[in-house]
N, C-alpha and C positions, 0 to 999 in steps of 0.2 A: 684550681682557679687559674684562667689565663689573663694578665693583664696587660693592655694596649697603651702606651702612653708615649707621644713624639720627644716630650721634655725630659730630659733626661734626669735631673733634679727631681721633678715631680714624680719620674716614674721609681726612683731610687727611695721618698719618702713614703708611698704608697707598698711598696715590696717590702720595706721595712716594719711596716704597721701589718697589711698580711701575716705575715711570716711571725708577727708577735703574737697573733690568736693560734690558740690552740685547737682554735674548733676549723681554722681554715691551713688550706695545702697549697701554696703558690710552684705552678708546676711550669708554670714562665711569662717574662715579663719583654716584651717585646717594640717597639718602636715604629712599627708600620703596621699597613695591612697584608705585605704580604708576608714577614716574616708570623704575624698573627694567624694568619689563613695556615700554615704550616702547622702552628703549636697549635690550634684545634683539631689540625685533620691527625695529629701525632698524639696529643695525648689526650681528646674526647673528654674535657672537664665539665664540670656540673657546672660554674659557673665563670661568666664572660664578664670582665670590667674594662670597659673598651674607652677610648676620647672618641668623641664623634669627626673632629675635625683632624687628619693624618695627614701626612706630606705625599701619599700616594693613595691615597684616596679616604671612602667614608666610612668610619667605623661603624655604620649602619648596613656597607656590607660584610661587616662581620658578626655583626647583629643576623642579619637574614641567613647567614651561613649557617 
């Protein structure tokens, strides 16, 4: 799972709660879209937990990616 999150707090509670399922693989937890765009094209995960609103753009284009 790659997770998108501008807040720093929020993305630190959500990697936390991740990381406590055993049935999930947090393989990065990122702040933008382009460091996002990165950890998709690097490690190809099943699934995308994106914010839609980022400080460089839409987590919608991470979504279409």
């Amino acid at each position: 799972m790659v997770l998108v999150e501008d807040e720093r707090a929020t993305r630190r509670r959500m990697a936390r709660a991740i990381e406590a399922s055993p049935s999930l693989s947090l393989v990065a937890a990122c702040e933008d879209v382009t460091t996002g765009l990165a950890a998709l094209e690097a490690e190809r995960p099943d699934v995308l937990l994106t914010d839609l609103g980022l400080p460089d753009g839409s987590g919608v284009d991470l979504i279409e990616h």
